[in-house]
C-alpha positions as CSV (number, residue, x, y, z in Angstrom):
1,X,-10.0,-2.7,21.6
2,X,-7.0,-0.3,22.5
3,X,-4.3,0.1,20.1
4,X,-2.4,2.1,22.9
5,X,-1.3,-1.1,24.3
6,X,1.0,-2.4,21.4
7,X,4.3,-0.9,21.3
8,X,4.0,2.3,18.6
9,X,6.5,4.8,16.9
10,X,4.7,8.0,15.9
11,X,6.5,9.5,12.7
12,X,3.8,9.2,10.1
13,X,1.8,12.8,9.5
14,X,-1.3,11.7,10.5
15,X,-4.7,12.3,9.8
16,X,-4.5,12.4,6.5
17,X,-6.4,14.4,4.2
18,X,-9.4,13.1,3.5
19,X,-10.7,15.5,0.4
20,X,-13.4,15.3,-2.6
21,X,-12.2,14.7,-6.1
22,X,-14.6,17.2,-8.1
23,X,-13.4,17.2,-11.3
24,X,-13.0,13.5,-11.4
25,X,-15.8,12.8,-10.2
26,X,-17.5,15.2,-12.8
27,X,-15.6,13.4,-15.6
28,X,-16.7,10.1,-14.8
29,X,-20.7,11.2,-14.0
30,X,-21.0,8.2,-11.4
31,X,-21.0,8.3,-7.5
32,X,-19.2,11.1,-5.6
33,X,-15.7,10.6,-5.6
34,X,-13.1,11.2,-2.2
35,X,-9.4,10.4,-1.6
36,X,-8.1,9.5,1.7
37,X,-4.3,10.9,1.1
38,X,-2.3,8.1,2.7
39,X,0.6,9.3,0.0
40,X,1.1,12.1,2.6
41,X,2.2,10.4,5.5
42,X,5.2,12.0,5.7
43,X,8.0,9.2,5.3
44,X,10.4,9.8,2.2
45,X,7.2,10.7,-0.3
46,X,4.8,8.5,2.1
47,X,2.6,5.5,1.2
48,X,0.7,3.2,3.1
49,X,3.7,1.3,4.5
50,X,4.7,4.3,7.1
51,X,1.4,3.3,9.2
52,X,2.6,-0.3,9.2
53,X,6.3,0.7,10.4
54,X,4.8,2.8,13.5
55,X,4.2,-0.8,14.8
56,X,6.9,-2.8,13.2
57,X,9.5,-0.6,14.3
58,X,8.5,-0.2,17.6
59,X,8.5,-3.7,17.7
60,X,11.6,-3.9,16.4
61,X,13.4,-1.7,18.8
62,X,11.6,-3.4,21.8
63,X,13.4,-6.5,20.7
64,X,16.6,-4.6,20.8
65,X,17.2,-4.8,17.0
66,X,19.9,-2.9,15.5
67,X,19.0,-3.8,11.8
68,X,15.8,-4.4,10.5
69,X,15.4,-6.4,7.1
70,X,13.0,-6.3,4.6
71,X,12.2,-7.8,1.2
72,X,10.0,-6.4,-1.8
73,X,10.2,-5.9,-5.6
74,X,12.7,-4.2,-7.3
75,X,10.6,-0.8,-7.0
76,X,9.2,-1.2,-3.9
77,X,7.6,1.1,-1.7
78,X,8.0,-0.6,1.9
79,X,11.6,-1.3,0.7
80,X,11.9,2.3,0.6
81,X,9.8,3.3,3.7
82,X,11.4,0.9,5.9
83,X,15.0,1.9,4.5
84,X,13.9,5.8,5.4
85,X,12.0,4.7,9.1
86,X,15.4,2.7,9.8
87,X,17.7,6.1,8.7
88,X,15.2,7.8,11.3
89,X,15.7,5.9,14.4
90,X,19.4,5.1,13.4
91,X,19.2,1.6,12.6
92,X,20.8,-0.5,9.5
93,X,18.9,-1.6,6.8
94,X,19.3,-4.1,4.4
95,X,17.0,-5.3,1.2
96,X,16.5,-7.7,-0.8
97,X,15.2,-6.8,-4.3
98,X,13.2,-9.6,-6.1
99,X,13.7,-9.2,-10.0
100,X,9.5,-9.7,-10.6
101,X,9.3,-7.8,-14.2
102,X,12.6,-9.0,-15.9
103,X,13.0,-5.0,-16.9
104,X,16.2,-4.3,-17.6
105,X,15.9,0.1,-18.2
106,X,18.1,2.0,-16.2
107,X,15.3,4.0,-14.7
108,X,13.5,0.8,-13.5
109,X,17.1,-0.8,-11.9
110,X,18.9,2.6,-10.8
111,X,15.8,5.4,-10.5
112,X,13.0,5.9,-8.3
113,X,12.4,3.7,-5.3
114,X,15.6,2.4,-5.8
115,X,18.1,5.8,-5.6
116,X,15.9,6.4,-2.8
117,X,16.8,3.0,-0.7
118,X,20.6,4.2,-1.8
119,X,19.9,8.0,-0.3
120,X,18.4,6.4,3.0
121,X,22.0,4.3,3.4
122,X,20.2,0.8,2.8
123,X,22.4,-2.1,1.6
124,X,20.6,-4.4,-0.8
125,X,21.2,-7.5,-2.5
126,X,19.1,-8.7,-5.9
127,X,17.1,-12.0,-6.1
128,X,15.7,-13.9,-9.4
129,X,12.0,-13.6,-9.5
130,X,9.8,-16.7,-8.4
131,X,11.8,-17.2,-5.3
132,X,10.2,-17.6,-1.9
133,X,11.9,-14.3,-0.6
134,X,10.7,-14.8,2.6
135,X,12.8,-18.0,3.3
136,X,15.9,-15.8,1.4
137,X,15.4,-13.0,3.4
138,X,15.3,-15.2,6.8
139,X,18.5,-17.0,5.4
140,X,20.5,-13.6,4.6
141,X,19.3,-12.8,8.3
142,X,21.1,-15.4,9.5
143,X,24.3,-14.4,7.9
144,X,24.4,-11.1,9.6
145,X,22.9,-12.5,13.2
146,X,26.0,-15.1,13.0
147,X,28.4,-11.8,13.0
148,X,26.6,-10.2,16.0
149,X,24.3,-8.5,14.4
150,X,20.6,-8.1,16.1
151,X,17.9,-8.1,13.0
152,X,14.3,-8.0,13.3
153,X,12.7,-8.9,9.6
154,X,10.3,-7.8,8.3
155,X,7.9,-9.7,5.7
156,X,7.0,-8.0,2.3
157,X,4.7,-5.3,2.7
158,X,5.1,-5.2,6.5
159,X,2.2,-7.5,5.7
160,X,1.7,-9.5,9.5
161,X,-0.5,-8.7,12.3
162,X,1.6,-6.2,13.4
163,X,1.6,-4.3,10.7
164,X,-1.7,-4.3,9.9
165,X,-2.3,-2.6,13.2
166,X,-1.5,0.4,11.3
167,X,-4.6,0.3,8.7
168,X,-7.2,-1.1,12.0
169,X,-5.8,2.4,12.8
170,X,-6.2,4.0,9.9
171,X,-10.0,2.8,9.7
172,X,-10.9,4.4,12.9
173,X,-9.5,7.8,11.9
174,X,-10.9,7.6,8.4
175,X,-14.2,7.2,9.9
176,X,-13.7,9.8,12.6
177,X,-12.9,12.1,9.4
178,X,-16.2,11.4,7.7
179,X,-18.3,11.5,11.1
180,X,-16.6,14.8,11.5
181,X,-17.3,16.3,7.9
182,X,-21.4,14.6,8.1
183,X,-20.1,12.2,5.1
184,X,-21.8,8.9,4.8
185,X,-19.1,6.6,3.2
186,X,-21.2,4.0,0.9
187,X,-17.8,2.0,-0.4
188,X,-14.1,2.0,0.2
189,X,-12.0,0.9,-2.5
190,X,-8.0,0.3,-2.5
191,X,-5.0,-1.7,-4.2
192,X,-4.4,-4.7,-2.5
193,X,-1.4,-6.8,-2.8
194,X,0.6,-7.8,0.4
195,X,-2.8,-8.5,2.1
196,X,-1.8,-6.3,5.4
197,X,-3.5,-3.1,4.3
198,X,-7.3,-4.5,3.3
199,X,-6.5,-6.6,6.4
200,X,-6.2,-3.8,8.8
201,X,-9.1,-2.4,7.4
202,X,-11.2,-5.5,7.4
203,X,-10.7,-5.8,10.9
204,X,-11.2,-1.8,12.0
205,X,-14.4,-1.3,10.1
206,X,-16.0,-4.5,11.3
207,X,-14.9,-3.8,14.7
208,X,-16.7,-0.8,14.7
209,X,-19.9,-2.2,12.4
210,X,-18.9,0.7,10.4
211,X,-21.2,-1.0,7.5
212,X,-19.0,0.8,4.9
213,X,-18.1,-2.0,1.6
214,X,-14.8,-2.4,1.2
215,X,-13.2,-3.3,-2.0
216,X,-9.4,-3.8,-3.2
217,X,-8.6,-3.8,-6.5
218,X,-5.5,-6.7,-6.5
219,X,-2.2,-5.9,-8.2
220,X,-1.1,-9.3,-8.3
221,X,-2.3,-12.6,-7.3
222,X,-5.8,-14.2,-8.7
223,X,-8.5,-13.6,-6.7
224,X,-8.9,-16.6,-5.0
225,X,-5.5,-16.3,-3.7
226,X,-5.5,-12.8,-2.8
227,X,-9.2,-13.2,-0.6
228,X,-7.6,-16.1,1.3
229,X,-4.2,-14.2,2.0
230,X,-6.4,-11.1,3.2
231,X,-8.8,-13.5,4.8
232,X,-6.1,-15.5,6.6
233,X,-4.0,-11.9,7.8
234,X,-7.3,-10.4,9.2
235,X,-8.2,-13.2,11.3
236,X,-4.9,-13.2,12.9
237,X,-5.0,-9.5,13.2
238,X,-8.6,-9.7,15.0
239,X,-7.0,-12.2,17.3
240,X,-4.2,-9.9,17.8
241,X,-6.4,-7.4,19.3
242,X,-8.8,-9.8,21.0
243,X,-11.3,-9.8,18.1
244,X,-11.1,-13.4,17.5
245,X,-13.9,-14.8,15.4
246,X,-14.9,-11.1,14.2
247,X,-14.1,-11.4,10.7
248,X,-15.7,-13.5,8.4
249,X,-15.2,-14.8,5.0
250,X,-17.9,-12.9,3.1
251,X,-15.8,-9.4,4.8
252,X,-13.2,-9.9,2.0
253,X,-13.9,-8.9,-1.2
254,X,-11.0,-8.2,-4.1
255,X,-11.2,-7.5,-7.8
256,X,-8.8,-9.0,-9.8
257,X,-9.7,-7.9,-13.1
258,X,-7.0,-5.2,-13.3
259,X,-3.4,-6.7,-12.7
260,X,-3.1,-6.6,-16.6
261,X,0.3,-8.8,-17.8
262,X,1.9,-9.0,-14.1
263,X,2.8,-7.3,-10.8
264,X,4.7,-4.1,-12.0
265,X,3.8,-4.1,-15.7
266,X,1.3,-1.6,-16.2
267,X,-1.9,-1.7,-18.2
268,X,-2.8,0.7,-20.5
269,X,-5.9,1.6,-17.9
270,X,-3.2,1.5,-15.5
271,X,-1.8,4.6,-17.3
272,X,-5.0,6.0,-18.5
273,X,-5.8,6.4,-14.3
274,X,-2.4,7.9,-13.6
275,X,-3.1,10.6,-16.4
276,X,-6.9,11.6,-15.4
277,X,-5.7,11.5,-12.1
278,X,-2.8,13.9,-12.7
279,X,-4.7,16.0,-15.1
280,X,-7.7,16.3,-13.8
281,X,-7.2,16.5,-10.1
282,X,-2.9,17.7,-9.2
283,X,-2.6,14.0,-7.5
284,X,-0.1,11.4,-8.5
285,X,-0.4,8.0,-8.8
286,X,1.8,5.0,-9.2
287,X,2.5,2.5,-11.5
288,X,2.0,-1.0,-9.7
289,X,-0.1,0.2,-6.6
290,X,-2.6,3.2,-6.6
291,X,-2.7,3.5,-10.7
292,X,-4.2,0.2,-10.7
293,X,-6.4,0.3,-8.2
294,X,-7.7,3.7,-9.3
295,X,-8.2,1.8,-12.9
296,X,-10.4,-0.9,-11.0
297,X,-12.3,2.5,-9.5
298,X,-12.7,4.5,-12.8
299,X,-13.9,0.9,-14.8
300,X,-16.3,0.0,-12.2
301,X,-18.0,3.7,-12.2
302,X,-18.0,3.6,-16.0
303,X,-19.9,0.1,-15.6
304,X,-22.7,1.4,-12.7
305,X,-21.1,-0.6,-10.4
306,X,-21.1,2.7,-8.1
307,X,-24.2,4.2,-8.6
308,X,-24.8,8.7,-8.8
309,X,-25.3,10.1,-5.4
310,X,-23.1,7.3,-3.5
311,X,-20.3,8.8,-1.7
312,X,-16.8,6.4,-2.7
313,X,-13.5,6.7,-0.9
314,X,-10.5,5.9,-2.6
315,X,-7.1,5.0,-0.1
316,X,-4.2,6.4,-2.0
317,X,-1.1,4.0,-1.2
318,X,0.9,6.0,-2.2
319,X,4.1,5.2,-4.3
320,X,4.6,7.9,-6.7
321,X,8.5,7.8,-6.6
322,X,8.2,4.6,-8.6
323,X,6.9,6.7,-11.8
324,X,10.1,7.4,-12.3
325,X,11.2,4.4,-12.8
326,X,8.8,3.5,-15.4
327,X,9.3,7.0,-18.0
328,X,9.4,5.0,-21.5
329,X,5.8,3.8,-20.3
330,X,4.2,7.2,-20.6
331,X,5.9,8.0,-24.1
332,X,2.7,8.0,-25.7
333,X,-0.1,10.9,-25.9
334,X,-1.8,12.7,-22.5
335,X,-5.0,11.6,-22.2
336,X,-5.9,15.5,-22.4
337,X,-4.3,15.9,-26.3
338,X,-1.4,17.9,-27.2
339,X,-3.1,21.4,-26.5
340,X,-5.7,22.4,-24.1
């Protein structure tokens, strides 16, 4: 397997950081506790979705695009990467928004990811929730291909097999990391949504028998529907990269205990993970992504699901623009009490 042979644009700061979370791994008494900083990969605040554009838009240009497309939330992070990748290499962008929370606060609609996908010079359109914005982003593609435009789209997430290249990636260097340091990695655990992230992953740690479990913590969809989306991406990735067959089934393992009321509306352990983590350990979090998955993480430690002297990694997505979007939904008290 050599991903030198797929086209690849090299902007993301890469490795990441790989570091041990001391004090929150003191507060919680369970397993040892690291972070794999994908939220510094360089690309307008980073996130996970800069690995996936090395490949996309590399693609894209191969094609001779001169606009990419891409749909997401109304807070979206790969809206947001892809509109900065695009200002990089000097291509147009254009988004469409789905409306998935019905918020209507100015710092949800206006703030965060959004003024960001306005500072990178992305055009964007809104869309109703519950549409299939795949099909409406192909459609508004259309539009713009009919006046001589050349757009490559690119699906929610950057989530095909192309973009999960980025995270077969990303498991190789991880693991070079932790060979590096002598660190034994018992469990990887990350938010999963889109599917192309735990895909990737999937794929590079079985390729290499890496024999590290690997969790994600969904954000969205039930877990039946989320293993078969992530099931379904990895074997196209593997086949991608001449793996086909390598991944089975039982390789795909999501928790969906922690989506709370919907995608974007943030449980109260959503928030209780974005304060410890904050408080206890400089790092932010976000509100739809990384907060929940780090909920799923700091719940299943509490429950021995991790046990002491295991060594866990957590995959920071990244996404910590969106926070300031969502302001009224830390109104209430730290979790560290008015004084210290």
């Amino acid at each position: 397997m050599q991903l030198s042979r797929f086209p690849r644009l090299r902007f993301a700061h890469l490795p990441t950081p790989l570091e041990r979370l001391d004090r929150l791994s003191e507060a919680l008494g369970g397993p040892e506790i690291w972070i794999k900083r994908d939220d510094c990969t360089g690309l307008s605040t980073g996130g996970n979705k800069t690995r996936k554009l090395e490949f996309l838009m590399a693609e894209a240009k191969a094609e001779g695009a001169d606009m990419v497309m891409t749909q997401g939330a109304t807070q979206s992070n790969h809206a947001r990467q892809t509109a900065a990748a695009a200002a990089k290499l000097g291509m147009a962008c254009h988004l469409l928004l789905e409306d998935r929370t019905g918020s209507r606060e100015m710092d949800y609609t206006a703030n965060g990811n959004v003024l960001l996908d306005d500072l990178h010079g992305a055009s964007r359109e809104k869309r109703p929730g519950g549409l299939d914005m795949n099909a409406e982003m192909e459609a508004v593609a259309e539009r713009f291909r009919a006046a001589g435009r050349r757009v490559y789209t690119i699906p929610g997430g950057g989530s095909n097999p192309t973009g999960a290249l980025g995270y077969v990636n990303c498991a190789h260097e991880l693991m070079g990391q932790a060979n590096d340091a002598g660190l034994a990695i018992d469990a990887l655990v990350h938010a999963t949504g889109s599917a192309g992230t735990q895909a990737g992953l999937v794929v590079g740690l079985k390729a290499m028998n890496a024999d590290v479990a690997l969790l994600g913590i969904g954000v969205r969809a039930p877990k039946a529907k989320q293993e078969g989306n992530v099931f379904a991406l990895a074997q196209a990735t593997a086949e991608k990269i001449g793996l086909a067959g390598l991944v089975e089934r039982a390789d795909v393992v999501a928790n969906t205990d922690y989506v709370g009321e919907g995608y974007g509306i943030p449980a109260p352990s959503t928030i209780e993970a974005i304060r410890m983590f904050a408080e206890l350990e400089g790092i932010l979090l976000d509100p739809v992504y990384s907060g929940k998955g780090a909920a799923g993480l700091i719940d299943l430690v509490r429950k021995g699901e991790f046990a002491k002297g295991q060594r866990v990694v957590f995959l920071h997505t990244g996404g910590s623009a969106a926070l300031f979007g969502y302001r009224g939904a830390f109104d209430g008290p730290s979790s560290a009490g008015e004084a210290r």
